[in-house]
TORMIRO-915438 format. One record per residue (C-alpha): residue in three letters; x negated, y, z. Coordinates in steps of 0.5 Angstrom, whole numbers, plus 2048, in hexadecimal, padded with zeros to 3 digits. Layout:
<atoms>
ALAXYZ;...
</atoms>
This chain:
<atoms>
UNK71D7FC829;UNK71F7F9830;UNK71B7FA836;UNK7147F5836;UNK7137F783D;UNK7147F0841;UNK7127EF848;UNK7117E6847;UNK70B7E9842;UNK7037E7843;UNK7007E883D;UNK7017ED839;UNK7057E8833;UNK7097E3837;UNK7107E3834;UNK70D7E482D;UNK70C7E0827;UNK7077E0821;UNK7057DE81B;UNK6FF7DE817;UNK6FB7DD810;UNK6F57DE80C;UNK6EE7DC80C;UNK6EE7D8812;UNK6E67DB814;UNK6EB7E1815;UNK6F17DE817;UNK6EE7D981D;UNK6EC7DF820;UNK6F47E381F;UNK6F67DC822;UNK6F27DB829;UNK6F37E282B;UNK6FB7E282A;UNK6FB7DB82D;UNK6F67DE833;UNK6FA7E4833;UNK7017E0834;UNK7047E082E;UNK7067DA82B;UNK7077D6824;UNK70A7CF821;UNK7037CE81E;UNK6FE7CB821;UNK6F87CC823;UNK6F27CA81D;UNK6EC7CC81A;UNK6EC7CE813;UNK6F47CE813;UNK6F67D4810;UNK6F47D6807;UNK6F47DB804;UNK6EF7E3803;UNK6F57E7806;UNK6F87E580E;UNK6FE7E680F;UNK7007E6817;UNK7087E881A;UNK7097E9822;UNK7117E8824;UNK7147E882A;UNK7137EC831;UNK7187F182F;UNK7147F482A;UNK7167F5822;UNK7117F081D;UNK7097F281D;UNK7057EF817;UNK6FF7F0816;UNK6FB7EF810;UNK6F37ED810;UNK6F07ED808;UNK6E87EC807;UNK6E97F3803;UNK6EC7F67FE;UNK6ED7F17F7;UNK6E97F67F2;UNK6E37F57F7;UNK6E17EE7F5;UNK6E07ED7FD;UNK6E47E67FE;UNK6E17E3804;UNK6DB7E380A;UNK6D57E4806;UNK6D77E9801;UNK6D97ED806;UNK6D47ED80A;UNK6D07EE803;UNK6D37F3802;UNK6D57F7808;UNK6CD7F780A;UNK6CD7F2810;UNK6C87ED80D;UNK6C47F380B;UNK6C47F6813;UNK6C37EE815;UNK6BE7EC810;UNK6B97F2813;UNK6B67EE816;UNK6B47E9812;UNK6B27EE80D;UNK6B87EE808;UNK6BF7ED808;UNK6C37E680A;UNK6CA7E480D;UNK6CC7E2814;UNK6CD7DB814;UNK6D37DC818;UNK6DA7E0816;UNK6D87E6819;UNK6DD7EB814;UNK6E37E7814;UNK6E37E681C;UNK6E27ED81D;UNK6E87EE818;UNK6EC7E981C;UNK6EB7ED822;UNK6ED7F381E;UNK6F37F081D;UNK6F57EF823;UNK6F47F6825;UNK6F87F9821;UNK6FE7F4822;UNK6FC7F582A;UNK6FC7FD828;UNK7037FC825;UNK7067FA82A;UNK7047FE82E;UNK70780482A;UNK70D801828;UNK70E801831;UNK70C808830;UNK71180982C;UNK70C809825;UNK70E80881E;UNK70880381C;UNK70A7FC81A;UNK7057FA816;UNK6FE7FB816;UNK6F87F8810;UNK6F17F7811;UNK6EC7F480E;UNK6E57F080E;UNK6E27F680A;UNK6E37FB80F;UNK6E17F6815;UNK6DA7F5812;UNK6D97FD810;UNK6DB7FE818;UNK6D67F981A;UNK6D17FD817;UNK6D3803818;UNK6CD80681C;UNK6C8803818;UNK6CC806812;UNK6CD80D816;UNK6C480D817;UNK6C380C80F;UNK6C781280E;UNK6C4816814;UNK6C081D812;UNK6B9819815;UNK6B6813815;UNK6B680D81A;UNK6B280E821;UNK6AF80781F;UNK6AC803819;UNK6B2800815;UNK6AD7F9813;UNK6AD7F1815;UNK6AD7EF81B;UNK6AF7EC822;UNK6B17E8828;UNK6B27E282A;UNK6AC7E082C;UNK6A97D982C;UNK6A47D7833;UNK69F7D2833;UNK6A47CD834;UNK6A97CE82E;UNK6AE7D3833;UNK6B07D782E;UNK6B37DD833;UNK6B67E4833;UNK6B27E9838;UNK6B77EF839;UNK6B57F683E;UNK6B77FD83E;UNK6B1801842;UNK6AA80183E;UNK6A6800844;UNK6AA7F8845;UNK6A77F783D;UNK6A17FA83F;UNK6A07F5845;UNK6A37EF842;UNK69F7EF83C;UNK6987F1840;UNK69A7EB844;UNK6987E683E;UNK6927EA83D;UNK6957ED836;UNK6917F2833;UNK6927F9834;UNK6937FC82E;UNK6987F782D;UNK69D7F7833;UNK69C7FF831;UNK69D7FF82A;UNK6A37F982C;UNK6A87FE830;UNK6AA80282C;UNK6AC7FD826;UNK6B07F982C;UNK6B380082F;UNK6B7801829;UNK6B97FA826;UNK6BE7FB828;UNK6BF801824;UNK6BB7FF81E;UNK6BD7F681E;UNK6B77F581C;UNK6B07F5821;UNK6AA7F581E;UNK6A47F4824;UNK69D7F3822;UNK69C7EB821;UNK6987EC828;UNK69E7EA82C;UNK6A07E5829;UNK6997E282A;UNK6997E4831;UNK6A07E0832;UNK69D7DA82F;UNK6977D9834;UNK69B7D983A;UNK6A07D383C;UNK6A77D583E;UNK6A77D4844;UNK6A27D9845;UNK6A57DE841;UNK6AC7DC844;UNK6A77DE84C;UNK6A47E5848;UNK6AB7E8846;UNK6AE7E784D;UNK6A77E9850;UNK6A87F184C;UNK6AF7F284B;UNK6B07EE843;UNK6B67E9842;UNK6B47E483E;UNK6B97DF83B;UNK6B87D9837;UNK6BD7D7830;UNK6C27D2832;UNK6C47CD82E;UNK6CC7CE82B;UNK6CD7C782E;UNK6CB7C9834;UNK6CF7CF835;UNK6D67CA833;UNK6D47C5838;UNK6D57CB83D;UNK6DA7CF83A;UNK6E07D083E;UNK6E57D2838;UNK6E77D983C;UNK6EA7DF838;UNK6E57E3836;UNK6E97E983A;UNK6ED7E9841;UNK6F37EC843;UNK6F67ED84A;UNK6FA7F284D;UNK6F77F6851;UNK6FC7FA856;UNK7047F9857;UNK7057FF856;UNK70B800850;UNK70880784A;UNK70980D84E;UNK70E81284C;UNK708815846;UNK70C813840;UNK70780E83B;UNK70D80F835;UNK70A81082F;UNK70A81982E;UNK70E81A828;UNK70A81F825;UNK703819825;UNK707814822;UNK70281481C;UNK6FD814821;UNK6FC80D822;UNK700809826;UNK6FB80B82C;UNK6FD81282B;UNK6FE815832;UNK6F9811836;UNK6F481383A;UNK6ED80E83A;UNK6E880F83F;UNK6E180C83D;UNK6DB80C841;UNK6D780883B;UNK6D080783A;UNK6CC804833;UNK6D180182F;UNK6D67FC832;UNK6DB800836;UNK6DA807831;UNK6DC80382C;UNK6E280082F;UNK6E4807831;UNK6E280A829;UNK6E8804827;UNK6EE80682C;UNK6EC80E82A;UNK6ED80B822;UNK6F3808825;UNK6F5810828;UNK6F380F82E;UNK6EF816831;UNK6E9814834;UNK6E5818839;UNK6DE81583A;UNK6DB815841;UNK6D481783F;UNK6CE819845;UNK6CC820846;UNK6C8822840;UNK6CD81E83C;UNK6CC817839;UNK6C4817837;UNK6C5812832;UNK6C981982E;UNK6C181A82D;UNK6BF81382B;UNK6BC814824;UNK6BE81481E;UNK6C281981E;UNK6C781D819;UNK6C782581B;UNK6C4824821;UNK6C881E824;UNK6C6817824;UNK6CA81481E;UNK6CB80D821;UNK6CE811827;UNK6D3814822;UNK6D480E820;UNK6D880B827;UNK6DA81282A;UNK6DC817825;UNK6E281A827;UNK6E281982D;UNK6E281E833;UNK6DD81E839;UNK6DD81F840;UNK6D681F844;UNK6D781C84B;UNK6D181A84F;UNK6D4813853;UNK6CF814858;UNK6D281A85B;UNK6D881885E;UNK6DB81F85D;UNK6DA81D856;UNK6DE816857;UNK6E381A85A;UNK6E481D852;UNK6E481784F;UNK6E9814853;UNK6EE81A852;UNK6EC81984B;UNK6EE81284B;UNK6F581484E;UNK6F7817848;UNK6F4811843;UNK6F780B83F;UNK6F080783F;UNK6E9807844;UNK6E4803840;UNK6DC803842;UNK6D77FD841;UNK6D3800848;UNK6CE7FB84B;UNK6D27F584E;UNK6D57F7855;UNK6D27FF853;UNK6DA801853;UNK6DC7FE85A;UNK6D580185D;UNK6D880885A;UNK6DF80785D;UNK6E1807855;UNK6E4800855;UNK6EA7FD852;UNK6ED7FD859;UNK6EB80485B;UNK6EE808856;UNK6F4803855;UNK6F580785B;UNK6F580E857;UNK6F880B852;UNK6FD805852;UNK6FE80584B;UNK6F7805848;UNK6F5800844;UNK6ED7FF846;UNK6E87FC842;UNK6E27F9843;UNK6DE7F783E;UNK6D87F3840;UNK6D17EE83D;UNK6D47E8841;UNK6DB7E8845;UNK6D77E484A;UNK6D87DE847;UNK6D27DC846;UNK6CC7DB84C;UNK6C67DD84C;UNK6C87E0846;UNK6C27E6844;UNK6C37EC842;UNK6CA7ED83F;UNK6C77F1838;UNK6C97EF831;UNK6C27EB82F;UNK6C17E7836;UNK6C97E5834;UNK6C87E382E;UNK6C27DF830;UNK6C67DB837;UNK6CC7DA833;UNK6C97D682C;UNK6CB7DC828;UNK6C47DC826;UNK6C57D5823;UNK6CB7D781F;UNK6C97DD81C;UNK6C37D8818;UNK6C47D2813;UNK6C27CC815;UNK6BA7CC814;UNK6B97D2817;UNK6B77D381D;UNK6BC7D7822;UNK6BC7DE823;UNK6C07E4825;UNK6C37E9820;UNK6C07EF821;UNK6C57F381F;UNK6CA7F3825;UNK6CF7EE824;UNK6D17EE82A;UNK6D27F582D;UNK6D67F6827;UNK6DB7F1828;UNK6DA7F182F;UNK6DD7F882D;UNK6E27F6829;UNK6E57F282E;UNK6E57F7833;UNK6EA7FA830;UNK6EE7F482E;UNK6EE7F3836;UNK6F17FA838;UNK6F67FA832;UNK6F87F4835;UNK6F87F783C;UNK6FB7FD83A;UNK7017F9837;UNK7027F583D;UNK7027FA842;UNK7077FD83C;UNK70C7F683D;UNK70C7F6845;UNK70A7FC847;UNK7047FB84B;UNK6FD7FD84B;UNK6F77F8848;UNK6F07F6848;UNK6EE7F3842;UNK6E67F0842;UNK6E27EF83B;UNK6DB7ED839;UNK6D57EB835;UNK6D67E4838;UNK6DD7E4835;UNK6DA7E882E;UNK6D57E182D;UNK6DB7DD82F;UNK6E07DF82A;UNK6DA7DF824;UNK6D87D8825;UNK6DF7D5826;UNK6DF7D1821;UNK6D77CF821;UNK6DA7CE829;UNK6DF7C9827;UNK6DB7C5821;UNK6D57C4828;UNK6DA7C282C;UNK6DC7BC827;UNK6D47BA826;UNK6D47BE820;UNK6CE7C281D;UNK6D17C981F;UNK6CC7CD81A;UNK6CD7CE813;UNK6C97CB80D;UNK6C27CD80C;UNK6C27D3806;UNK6C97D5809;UNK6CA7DC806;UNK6C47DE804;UNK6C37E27FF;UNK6C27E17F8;UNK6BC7E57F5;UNK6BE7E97EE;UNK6B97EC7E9;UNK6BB7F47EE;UNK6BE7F17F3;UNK6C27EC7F6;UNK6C97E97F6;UNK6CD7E57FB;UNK6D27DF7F9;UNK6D87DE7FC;UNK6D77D8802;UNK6DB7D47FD;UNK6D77D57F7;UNK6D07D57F9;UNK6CF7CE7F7;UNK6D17D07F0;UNK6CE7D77F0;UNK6C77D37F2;UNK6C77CE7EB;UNK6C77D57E8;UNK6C07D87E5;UNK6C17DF7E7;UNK6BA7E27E9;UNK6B87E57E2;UNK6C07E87E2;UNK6C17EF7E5;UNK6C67F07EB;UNK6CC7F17E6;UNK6CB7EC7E1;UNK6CA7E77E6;UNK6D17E97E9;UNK6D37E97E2;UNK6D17E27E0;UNK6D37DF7E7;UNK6DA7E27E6;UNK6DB7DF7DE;UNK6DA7D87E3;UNK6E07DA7E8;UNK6DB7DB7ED;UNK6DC7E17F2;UNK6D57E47F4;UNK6D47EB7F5;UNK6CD7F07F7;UNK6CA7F07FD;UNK6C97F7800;UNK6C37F9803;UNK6C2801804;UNK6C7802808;UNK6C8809805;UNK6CA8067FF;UNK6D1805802;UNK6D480B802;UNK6D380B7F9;UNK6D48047F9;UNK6DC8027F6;UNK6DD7FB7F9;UNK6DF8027FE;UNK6E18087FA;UNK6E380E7FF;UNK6E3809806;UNK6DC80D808;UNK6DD81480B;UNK6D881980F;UNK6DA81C815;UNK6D8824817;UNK6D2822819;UNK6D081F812;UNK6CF818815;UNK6D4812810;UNK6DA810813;UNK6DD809812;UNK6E4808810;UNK6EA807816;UNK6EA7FF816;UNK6F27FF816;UNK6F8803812;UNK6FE802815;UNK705803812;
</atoms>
């Protein structure tokens, strides 16, 4: 292979070419970042272009040997041919329908454009290998294991050894003022909700009864607060609770339409990249050591992660799935999130879910000897990724800047609620996100009204394309030998899964989908998803006196593809549609499948 380095290169694909098919819900995604990453095709742009249930994308050019990639919905003998079975199958719709009271889909592809970004990290990852002297030239992923990703947390607390902190039952935001605002009301302290909801005279024994529910949405994707709160929202104008939220410390957040959010879309990537010191890679060898060969094509590289929650912790777990070794800058006393319950031999299980195999170091950034370890640290690393406040990093001497001065050659990574591209925007947090940029909207079918997902669509997007930004980064810095900046957000999260309803908006089109759209279909034990395709023939059917596998059977006599609607998570790890892909780790806490296999 000859050299990919190139001193004319700006972004990490200039100079090569790609080609792609497939199921265009994953192969939309492929395309516009290849294309916003500098690749070039003959084929252009066009929603829906593509066919097929296996997508298949080559990288050429740049000096590189071909890199394909191949992004399936699943494996053939699973039944699982597209966006609704998956998200049956995989559990999404039961984590999403909590809610509600009962499994439902996202209207929006969620799975396939997860699978997308899947797919271009492992292209971006063999690339990165290959410029390291890697053997890998291919890499397979599929929508099954996205999905079994996105829920992995929640997957990890159904099999903990205790219960959850919170009640599991129907439930949550938006709520609705006296004038038809529906809004998102966001806080970390108890005192601030405390505040807010005595301010509109709510009663006590509500607001403290409420907190806990909303404390552990996020961990729960459901929030079942007493009915009184609701009532209390009601009452009140929206400008009065707009004046009670700045007065005590909350954030509201009213849902934006859809068409709102195109007429202000400023079509940016989802991700930045820009080189942060002149300086060439130092003398510290990034080849590929021949002994980690096998390692992953990250083998050898060293992640520093300063993450809290989910977005940067996952991105961190991706590049450490990847070979990466990734060490977690934790406070003194460690991540007090490691205690958050449930828990599986005395650790948080969904804290294994994002952090196992990582190491730890614990650094208080507050003292500047202990900032001075870390920037002896990051001396010595590939990667800095943090999601810190806002200006916390420049406020602590921690900034790209300051430690391309440690490092010329680090990749730095920050991962963010939204880029500084919106102003006025509120808290950057996965709910408020939602709720601002239409995704509230896209999630439900015409007919209903808009609501957020509880399930935390963004932040685990968000971490996904955290990593595709350092595997980008990363591939940059090997091509001109420069150090690199890359900046990723929720913001570009909600962007990049409402893209095609974006575009239909920006038409005049409706940007939602049809009323009913993939909801269930109750059986005599159970329920059962019919592929997007057939779920108008699968509906002329009388399949409620019929249990699950009869009416399965019977759909599949007329040709129509259906499968069953998992709704104890728990269930997975017996299920299948995906014999031997679910594992526990020493802790006893299950394990999702690596989303890639390379060869």
């Amino acid at each position: 292979m000859a050299s990919p380095a190139t001193t004319q290169t700006v972004r990490p694909l200039d100079t090569l070419r790609f080609d792609t098919s497939g199921p265009p819900q994953i192969t939309s995604v492929v395309a516009d970042h290849l294309r916003l990453l500098g690749a070039r095709t003959d084929r252009p742009a066009q929603e829906g272009a593509s066919t097929g249930t296996t997508g298949g994308t080559t990288l050429t050019g740049g000096g590189f040997d071909p890199a394909h990639a191949t992004a399936t919905w699943a494996d053939r003998a699973s039944g699982l041919t597209d966006e609704a079975t998956v998200q049956a199958a995989t559990g999404i719709m039961a984590v999403h329908g909590r809610r509600d009271g009962g499994p439902r889909g996202l209207a929006v592809d969620y799975a396939a454009t997860a699978t997308g970004v899947l797919a271009v990290q492992g292209l971006l990852a063999t690339l990165v290998g290959q410029a390291r002297g890697g053997a890998a030239r291919a890499v397979t992923t599929g929508a099954d294991r996205a999905g079994l990703l996105a829920v992995s947390q929640y997957l990890a607390a159904a099999g903990a050894d205790e219960g959850e902190a919170a009640e599991l039952a129907a439930g949550g935001p938006p709520f609705t003022s006296s004038d038809g605002v529906l809004f998102e009301l966001e806080t970390l302290d108890a005192g601030a909700w405390a505040a807010f909801w005595k301010a509109l005279e709510a009663p006590a024994d509500a607001l403290r009864a409420g907190w806990r529910p909303f404390q552990f949405r996020y961990a729960t994707a459901c929030a079942p607060f007493p009915a009184a709160l609701h009532l209390t929202a009601r009452a009140h104008s929206w400008e009065r609770i707009r004046r009670a939220a700045a007065a005590y410390g909350t954030e509201v957040c009213a849902l934006r339409p859809l068409a709102e959010r195109a007429a202000e879309h400023d079509g940016a990537a989802p991700w930045s990249l820009a080189p942060s010191a002149p300086g060439r890679l130092t003398a510290r060898s990034h080849r590929l050591p021949g002994a980690a060969h096998a390692g992953g094509p990250l083998a050898g590289l060293t992640v520093l992660e300063a993450g809290r929650r989910i977005q940067a912790p996952l991105a961190a777990h991706l590049l450490g799935l990847l070979g990466a070794d990734v060490i977690r800058i934790e406070p003194p006393g460690g991540d007090p999130l490691r205690g958050m319950p449930p828990a599986c031999s005395g650790i948080s299980a969904r804290w294994l879910a994002l952090n196992r195999g990582k190491r730890a170091v614990e650094i208080d950034i507050k003292r500047e000897g202990d900032r001075r370890r870390l920037r002896e640290l990051t001396a010595g690393a590939d990667v800095f990724l943090h999601n810190w406040a806002p200006g916390k990093a420049a406020e602590l001497g921690l900034d790209c800047a300051d430690l391309a001065r440690v490092n010329p050659a680090l990749v730095y990574a920050y991962t963010s609620g939204w880029a500084d591209r919106i102003q006025d925007a509120p808290m950057g947090t996965d709910f408020m996100v939602q709720a601002r940029t239409g995704v509230g909207e896209a999630v439900r079918p015409e007919g209903e009204a808009p609501a957020p997902s509880l399930m935390t669509l963004l932040d685990v997007l968000g971490g996904l394309l955290g990593a595709e930004a350092v595997l980008a980064g990363l591939l940059l810095r090997e091509r001109t030998g420069h150090g690199v900046r890359v900046d990723s957000s929720l913001l570009g999260a909600a962007d990049t899964l409402t893209a095609p309803a974006l575009r239909r908006a920006a038409r005049g089109e409706n940007p939602r989908r049809p009323a009913g759209f993939r909801l269930p279909v109750p059986t005599a034990d159970g329920l059962l998803a019919p592929a997007d395709a057939d779920a108008h023939a699968v509906a002329l059917h009388d399949l409620g006196g019929l249990p699950t596998t009869e009416a399965l059977a019977r759909l599949h006599e007329h040709g129509l593809s259906a499968t069953e609607v998992t709704t104890e998570l728990s269930d997975l790890h017996h299920d299948p549609r995906f014999t031997g892909s679910i594992s526990r780790d020493a802790h006893g806490a299950p394990v999702v499948p690596d989303p890639w296999s390379f060869v």
